[in-house]
PDB file of N, H, CA, C and O in Angstrom:
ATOM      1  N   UNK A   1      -6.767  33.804 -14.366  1.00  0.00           N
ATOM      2  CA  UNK A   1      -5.612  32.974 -14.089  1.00  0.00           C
ATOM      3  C   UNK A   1      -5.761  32.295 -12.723  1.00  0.00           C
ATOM      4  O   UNK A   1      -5.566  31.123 -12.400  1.00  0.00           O
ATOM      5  N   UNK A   2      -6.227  33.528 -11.896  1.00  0.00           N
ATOM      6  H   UNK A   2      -6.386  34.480 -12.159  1.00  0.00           H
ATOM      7  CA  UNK A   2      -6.006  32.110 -10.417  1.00  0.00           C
ATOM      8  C   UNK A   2      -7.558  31.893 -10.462  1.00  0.00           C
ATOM      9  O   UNK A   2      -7.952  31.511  -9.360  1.00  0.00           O
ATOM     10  N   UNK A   3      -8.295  31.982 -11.136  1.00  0.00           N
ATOM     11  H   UNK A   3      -7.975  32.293 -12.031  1.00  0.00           H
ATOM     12  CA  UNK A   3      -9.351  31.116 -11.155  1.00  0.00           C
ATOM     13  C   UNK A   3      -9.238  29.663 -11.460  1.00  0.00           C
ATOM     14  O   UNK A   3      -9.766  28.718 -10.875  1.00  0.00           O
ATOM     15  N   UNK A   4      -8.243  29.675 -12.754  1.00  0.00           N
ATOM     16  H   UNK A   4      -7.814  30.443 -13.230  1.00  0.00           H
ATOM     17  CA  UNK A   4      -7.852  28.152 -13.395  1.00  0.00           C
ATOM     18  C   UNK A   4      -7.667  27.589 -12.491  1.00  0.00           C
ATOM     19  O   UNK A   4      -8.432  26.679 -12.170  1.00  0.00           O
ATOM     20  N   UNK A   5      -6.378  27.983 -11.603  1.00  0.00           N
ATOM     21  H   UNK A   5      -5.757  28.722 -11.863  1.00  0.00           H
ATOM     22  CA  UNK A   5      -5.801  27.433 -10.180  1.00  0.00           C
ATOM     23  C   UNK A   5      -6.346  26.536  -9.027  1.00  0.00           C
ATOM     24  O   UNK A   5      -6.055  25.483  -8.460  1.00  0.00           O
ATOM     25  N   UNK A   6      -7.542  27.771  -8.972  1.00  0.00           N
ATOM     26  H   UNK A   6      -7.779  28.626  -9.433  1.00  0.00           H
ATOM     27  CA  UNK A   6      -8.667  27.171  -8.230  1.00  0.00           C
ATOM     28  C   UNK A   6      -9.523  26.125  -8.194  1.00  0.00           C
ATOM     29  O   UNK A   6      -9.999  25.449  -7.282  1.00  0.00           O
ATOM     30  N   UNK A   7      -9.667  26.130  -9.903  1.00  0.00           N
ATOM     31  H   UNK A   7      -9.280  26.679 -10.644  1.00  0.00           H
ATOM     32  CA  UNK A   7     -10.658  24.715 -10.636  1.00  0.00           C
ATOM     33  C   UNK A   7      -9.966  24.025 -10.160  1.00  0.00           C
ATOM     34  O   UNK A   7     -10.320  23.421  -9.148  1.00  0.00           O
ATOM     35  N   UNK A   8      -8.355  23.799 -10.864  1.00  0.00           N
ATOM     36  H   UNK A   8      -8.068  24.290 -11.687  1.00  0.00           H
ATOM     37  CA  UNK A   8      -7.397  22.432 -10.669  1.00  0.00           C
ATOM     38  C   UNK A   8      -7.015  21.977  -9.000  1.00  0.00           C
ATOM     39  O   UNK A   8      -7.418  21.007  -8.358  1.00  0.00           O
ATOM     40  N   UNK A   9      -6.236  22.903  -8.667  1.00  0.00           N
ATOM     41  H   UNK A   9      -5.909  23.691  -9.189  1.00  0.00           H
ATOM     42  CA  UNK A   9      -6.849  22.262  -7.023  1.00  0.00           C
ATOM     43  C   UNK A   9      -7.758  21.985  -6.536  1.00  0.00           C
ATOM     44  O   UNK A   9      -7.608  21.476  -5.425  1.00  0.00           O
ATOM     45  N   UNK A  10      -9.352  22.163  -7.111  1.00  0.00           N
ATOM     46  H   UNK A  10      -9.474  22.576  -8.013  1.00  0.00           H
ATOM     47  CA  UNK A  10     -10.055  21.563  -6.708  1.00  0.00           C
ATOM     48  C   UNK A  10     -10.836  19.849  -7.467  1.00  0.00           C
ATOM     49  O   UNK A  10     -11.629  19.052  -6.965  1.00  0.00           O
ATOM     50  N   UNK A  11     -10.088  19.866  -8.932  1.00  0.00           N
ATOM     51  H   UNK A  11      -9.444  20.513  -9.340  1.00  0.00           H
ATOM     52  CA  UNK A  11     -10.358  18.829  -9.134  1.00  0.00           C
ATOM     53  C   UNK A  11      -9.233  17.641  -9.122  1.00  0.00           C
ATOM     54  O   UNK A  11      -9.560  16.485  -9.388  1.00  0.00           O
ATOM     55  N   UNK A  12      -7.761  18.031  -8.766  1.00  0.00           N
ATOM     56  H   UNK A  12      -7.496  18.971  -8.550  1.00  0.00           H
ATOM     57  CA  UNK A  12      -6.987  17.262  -7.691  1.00  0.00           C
ATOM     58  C   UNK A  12      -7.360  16.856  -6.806  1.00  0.00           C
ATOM     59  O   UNK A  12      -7.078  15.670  -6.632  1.00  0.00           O
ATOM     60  N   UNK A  13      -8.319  17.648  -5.566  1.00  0.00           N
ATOM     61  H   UNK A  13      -8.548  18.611  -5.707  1.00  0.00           H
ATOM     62  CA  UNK A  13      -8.666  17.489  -4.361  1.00  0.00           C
ATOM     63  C   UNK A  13      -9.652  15.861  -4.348  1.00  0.00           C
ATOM     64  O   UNK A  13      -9.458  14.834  -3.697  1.00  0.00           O
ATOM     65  N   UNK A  14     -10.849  16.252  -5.485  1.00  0.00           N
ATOM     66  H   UNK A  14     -11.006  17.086  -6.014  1.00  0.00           H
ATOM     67  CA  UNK A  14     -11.596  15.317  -5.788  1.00  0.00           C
ATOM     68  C   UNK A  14     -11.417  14.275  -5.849  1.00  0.00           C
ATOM     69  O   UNK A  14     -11.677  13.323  -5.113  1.00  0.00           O
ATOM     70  N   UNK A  15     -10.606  14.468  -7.418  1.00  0.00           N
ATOM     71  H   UNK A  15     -10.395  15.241  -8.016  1.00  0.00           H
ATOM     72  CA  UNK A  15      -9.756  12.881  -7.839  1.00  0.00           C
ATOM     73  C   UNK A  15      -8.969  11.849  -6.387  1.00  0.00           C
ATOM     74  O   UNK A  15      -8.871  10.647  -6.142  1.00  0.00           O
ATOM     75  N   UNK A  16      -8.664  12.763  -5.903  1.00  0.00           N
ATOM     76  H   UNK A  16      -8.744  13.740  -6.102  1.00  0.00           H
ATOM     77  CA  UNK A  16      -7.590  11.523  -4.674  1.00  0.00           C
ATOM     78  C   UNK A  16      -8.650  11.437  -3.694  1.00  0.00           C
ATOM     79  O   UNK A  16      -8.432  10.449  -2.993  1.00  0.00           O
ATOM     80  N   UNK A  17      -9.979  12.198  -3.245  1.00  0.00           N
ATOM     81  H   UNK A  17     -10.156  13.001  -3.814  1.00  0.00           H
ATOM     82  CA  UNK A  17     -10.649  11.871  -2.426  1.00  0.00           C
ATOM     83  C   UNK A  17     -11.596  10.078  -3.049  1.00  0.00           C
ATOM     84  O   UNK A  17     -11.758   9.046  -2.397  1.00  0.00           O
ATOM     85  N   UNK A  18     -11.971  10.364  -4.340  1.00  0.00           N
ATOM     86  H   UNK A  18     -11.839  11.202  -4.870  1.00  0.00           H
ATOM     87  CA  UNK A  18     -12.627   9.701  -5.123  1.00  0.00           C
ATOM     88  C   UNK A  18     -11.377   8.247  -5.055  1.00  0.00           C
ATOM     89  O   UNK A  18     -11.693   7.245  -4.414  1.00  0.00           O
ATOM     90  N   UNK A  19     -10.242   8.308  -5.656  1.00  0.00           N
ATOM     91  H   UNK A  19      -9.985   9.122  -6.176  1.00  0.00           H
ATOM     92  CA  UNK A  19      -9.647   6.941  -4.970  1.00  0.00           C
ATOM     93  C   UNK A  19      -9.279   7.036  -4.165  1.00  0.00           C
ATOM     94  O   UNK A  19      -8.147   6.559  -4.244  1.00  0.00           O
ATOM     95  N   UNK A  20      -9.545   7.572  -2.740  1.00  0.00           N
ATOM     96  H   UNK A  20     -10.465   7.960  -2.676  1.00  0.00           H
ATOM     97  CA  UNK A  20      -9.069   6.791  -2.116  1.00  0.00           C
ATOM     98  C   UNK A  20     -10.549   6.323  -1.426  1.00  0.00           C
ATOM     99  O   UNK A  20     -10.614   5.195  -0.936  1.00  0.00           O
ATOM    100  N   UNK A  21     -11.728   7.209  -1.398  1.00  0.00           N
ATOM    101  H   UNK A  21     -11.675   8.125  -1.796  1.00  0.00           H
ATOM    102  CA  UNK A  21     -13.040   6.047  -0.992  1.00  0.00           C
ATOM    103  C   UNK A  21     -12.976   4.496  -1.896  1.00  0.00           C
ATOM    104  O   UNK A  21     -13.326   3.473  -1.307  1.00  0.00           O
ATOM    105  N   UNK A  22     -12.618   4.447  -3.000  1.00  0.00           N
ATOM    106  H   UNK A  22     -12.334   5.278  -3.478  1.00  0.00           H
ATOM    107  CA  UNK A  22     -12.448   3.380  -3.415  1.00  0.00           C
ATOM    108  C   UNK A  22     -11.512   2.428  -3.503  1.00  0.00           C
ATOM    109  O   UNK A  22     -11.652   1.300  -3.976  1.00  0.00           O
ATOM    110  N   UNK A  23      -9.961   3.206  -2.747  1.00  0.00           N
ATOM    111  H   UNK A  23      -9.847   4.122  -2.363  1.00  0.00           H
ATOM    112  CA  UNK A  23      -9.417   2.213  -1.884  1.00  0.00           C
ATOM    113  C   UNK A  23      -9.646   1.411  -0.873  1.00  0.00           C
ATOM    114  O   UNK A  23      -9.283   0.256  -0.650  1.00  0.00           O
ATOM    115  N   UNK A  24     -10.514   2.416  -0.081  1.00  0.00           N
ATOM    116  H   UNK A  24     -10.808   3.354  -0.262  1.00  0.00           H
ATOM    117  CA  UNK A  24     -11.372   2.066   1.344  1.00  0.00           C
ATOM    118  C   UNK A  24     -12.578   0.850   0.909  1.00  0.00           C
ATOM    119  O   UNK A  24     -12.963  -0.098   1.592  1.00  0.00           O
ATOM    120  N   UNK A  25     -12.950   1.206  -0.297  1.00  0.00           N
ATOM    121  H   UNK A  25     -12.637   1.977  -0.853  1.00  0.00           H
ATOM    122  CA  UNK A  25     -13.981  -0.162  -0.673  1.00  0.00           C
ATOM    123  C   UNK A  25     -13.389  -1.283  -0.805  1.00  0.00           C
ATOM    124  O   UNK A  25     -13.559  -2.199  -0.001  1.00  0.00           O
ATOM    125  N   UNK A  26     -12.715  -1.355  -1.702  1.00  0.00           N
ATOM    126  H   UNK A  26     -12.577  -0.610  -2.356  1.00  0.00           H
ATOM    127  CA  UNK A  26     -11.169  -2.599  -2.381  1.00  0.00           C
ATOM    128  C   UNK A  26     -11.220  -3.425  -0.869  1.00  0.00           C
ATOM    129  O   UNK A  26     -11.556  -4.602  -0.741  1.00  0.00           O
ATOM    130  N   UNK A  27     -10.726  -2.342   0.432  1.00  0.00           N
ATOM    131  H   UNK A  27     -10.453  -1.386   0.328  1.00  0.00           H
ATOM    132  CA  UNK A  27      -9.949  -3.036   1.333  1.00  0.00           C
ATOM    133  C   UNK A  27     -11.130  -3.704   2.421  1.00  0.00           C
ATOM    134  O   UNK A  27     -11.089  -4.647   3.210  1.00  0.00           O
ATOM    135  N   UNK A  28     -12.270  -2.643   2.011  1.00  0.00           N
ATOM    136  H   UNK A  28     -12.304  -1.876   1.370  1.00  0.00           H
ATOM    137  CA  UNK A  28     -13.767  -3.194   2.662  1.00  0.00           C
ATOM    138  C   UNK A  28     -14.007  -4.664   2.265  1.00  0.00           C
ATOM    139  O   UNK A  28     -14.417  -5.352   3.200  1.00  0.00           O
ATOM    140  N   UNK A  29     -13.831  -5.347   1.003  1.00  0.00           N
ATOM    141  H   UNK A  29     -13.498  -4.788   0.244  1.00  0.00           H
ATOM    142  CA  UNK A  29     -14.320  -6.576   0.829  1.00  0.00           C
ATOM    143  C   UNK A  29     -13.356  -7.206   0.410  1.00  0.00           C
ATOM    144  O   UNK A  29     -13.450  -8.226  -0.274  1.00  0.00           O
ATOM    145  N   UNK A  30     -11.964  -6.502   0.887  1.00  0.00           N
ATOM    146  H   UNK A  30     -11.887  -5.674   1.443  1.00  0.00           H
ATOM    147  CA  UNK A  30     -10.639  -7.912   1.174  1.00  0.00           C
ATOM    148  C   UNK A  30      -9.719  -8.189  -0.133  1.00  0.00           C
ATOM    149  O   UNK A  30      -8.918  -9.102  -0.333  1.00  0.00           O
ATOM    150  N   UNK A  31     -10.078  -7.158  -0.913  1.00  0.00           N
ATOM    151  H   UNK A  31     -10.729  -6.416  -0.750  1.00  0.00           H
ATOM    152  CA  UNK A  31      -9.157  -6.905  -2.182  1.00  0.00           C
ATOM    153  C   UNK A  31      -7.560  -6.451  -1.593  1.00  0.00           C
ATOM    154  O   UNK A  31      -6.516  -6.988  -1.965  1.00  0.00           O
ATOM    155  N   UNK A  32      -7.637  -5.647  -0.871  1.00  0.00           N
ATOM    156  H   UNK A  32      -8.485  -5.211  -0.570  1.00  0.00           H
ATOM    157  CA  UNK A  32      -6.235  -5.205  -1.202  1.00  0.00           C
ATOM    158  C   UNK A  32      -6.187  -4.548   0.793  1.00  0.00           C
ATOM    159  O   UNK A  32      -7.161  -4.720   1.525  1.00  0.00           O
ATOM    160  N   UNK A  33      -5.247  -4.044   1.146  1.00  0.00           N
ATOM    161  H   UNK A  33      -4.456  -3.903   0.551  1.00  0.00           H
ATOM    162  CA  UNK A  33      -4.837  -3.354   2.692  1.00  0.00           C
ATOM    163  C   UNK A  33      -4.923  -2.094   2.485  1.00  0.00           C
ATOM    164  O   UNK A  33      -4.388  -1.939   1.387  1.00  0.00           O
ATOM    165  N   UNK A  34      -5.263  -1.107   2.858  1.00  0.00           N
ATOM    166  H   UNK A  34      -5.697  -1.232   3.750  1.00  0.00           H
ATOM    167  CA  UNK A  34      -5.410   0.683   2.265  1.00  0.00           C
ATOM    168  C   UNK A  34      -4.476   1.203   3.645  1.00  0.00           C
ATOM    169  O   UNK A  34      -3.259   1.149   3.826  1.00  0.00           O
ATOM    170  N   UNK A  35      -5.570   1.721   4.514  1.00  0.00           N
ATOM    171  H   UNK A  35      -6.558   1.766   4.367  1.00  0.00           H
ATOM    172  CA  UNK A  35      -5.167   2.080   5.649  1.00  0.00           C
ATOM    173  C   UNK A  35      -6.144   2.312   6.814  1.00  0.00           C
ATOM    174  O   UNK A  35      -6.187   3.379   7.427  1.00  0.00           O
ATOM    175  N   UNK A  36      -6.955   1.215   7.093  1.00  0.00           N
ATOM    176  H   UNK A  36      -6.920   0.348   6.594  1.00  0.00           H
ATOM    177  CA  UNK A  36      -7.883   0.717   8.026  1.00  0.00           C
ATOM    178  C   UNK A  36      -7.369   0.026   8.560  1.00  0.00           C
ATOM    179  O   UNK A  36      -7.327   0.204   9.778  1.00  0.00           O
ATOM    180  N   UNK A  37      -6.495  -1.479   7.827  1.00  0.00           N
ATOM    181  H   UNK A  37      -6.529  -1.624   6.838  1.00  0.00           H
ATOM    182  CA  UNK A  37      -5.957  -2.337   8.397  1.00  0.00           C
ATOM    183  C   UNK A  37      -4.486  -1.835   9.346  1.00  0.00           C
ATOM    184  O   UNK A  37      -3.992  -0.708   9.396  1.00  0.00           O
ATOM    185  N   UNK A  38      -4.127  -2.827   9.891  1.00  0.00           N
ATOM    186  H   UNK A  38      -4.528  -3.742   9.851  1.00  0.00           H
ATOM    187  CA  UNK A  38      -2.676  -2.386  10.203  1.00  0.00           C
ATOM    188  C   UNK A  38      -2.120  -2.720  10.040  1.00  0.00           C
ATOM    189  O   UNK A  38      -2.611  -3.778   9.646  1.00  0.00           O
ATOM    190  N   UNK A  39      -0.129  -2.916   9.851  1.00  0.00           N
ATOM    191  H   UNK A  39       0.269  -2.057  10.171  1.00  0.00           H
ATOM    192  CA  UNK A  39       0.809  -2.978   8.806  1.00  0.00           C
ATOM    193  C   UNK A  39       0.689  -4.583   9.613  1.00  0.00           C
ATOM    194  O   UNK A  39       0.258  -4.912  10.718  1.00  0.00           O
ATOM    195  N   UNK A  40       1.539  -5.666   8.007  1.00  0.00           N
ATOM    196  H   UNK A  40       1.889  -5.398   7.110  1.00  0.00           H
ATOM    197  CA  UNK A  40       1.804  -6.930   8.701  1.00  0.00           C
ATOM    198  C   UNK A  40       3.133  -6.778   9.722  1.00  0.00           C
ATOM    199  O   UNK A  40       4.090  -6.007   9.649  1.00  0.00           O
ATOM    200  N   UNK A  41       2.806  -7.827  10.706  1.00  0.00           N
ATOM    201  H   UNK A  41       2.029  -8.453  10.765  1.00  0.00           H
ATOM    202  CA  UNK A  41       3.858  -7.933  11.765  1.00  0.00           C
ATOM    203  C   UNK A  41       5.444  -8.519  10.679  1.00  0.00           C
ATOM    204  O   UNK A  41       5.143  -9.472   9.961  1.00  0.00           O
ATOM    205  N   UNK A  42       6.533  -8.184  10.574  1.00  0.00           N
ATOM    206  H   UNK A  42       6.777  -7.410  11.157  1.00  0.00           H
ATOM    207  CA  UNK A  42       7.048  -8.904   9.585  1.00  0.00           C
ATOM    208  C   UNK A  42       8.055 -10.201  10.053  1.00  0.00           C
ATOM    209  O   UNK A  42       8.511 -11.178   9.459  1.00  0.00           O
ATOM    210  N   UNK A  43       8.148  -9.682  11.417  1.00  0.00           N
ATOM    211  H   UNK A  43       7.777  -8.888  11.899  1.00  0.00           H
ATOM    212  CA  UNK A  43       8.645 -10.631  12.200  1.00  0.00           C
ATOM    213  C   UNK A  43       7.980 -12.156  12.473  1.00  0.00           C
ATOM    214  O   UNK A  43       8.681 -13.031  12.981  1.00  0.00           O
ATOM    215  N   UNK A  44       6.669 -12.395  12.123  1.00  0.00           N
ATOM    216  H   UNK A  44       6.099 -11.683  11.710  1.00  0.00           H
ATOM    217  CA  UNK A  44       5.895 -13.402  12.589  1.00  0.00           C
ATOM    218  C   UNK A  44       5.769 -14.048  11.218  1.00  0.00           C
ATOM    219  O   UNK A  44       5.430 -15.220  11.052  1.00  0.00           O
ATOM    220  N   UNK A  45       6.140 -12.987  10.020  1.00  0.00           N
ATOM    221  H   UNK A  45       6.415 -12.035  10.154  1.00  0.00           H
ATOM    222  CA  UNK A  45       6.227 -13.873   8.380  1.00  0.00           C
ATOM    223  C   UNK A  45       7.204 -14.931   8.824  1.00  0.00           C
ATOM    224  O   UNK A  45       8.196 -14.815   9.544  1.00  0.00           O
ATOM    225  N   UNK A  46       6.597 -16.192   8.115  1.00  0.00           N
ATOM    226  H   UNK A  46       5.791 -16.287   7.530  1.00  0.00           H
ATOM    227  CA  UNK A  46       7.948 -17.581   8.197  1.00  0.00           C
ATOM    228  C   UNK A  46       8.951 -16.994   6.703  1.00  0.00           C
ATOM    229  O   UNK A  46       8.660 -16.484   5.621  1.00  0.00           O
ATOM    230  N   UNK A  47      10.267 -17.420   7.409  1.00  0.00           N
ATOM    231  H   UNK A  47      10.504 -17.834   8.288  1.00  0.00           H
ATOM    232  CA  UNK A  47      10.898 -17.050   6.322  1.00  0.00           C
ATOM    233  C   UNK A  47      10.755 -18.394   4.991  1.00  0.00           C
ATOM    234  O   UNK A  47      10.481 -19.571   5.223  1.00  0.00           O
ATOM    235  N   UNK A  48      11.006 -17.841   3.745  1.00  0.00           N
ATOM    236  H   UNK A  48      11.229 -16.884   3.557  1.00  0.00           H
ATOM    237  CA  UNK A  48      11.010 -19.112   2.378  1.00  0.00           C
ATOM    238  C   UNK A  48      12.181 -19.360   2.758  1.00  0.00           C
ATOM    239  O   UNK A  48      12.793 -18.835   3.689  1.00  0.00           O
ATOM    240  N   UNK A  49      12.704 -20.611   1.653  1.00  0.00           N
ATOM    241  H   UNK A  49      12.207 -21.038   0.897  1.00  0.00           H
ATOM    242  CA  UNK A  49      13.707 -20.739   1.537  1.00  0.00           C
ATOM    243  C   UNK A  49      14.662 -20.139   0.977  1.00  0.00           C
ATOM    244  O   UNK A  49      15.802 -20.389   1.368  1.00  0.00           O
ATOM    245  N   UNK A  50      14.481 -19.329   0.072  1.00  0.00           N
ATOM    246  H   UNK A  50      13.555 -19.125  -0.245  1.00  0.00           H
ATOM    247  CA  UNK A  50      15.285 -18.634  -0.418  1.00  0.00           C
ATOM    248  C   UNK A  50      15.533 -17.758   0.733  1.00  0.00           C
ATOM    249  O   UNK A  50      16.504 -18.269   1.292  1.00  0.00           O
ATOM    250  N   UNK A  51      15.207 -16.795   1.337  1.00  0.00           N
ATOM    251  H   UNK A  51      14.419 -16.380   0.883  1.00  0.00           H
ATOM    252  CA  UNK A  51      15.299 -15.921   2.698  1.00  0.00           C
ATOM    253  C   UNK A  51      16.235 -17.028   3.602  1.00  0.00           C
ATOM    254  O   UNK A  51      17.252 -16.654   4.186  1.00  0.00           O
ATOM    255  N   UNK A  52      15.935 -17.912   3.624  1.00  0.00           N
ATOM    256  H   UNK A  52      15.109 -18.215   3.149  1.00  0.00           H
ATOM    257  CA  UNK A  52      16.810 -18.900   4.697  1.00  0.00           C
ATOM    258  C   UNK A  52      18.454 -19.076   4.181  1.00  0.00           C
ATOM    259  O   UNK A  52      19.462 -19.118   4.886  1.00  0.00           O
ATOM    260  N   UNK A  53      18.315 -19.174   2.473  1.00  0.00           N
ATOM    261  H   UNK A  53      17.497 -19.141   1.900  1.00  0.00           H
ATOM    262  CA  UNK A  53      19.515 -19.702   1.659  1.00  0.00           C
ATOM    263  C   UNK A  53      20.403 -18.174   1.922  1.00  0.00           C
ATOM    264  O   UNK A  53      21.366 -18.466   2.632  1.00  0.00           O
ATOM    265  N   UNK A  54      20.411 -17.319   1.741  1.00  0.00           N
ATOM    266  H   UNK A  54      19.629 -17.081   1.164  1.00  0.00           H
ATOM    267  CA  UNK A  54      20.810 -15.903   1.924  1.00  0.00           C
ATOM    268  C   UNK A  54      20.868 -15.836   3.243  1.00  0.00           C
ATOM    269  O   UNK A  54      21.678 -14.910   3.212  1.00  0.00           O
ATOM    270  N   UNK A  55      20.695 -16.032   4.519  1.00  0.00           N
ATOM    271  H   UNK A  55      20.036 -16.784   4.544  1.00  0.00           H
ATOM    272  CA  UNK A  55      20.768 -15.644   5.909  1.00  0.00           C
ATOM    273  C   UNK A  55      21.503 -16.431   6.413  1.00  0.00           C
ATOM    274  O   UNK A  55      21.898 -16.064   7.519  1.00  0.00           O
ATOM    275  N   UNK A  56      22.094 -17.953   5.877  1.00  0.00           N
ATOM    276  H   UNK A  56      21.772 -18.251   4.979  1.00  0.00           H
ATOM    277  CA  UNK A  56      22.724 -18.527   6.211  1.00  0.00           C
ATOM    278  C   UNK A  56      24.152 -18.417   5.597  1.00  0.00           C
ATOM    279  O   UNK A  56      24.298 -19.061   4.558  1.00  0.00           O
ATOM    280  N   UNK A  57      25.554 -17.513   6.182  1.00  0.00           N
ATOM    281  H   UNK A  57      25.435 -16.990   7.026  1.00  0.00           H
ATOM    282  CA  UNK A  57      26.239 -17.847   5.052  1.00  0.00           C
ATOM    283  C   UNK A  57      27.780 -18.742   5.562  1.00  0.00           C
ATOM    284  O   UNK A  57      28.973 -18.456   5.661  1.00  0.00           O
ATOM    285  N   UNK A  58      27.148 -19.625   5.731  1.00  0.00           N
ATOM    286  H   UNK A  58      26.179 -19.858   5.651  1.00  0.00           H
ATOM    287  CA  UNK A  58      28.327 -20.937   6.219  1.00  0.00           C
ATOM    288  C   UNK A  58      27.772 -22.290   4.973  1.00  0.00           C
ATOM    289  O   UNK A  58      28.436 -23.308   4.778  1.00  0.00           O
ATOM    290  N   UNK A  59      26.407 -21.964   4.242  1.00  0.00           N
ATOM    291  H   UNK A  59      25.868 -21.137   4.401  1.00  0.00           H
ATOM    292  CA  UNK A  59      25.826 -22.637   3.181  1.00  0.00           C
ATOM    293  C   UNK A  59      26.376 -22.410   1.943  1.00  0.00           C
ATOM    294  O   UNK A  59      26.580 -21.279   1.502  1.00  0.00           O
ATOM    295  N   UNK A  60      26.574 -23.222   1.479  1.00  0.00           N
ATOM    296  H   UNK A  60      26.409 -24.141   1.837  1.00  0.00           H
ATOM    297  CA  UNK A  60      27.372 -23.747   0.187  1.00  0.00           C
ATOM    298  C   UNK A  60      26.277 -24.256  -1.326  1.00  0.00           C
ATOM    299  O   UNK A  60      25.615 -25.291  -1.262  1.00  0.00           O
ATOM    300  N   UNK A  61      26.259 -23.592  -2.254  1.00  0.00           N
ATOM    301  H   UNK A  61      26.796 -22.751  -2.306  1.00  0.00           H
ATOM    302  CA  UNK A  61      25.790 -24.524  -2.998  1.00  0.00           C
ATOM    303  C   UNK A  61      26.393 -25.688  -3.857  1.00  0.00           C
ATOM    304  O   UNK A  61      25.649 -26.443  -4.482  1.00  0.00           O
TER     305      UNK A  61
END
């Protein structure tokens, strides 16, 4: 019984080590952000218009 235990925590352990080196690849050649990069600034995002239509509320449609 805690042998089973043992297998499965160890092939949990694997599995998330296994994606996440291949998150780390993804973000290596600009697929996706993992956690090498650092978070976007969100303040320096331009707001859309829709974000503008909602923040303004003296605007009328």
């Amino acid at each position: 019984m805690t042998m089973e235990i043992v297998v499965t925590l160890l092939c949990v352990v694997a599995v998330l080590f296994g994606a996440d080196r291949l998150m780390l690849g993804l973000e290596r050649r600009g697929h996706l952000r993992w956690r090498r990069s650092g978070r976007h600034d969100l303040s320096a995002v331009p707001e859309t218009g829709l974000d503008a239509l909602f923040a303004d509320g003296s605007r009328r449609l």
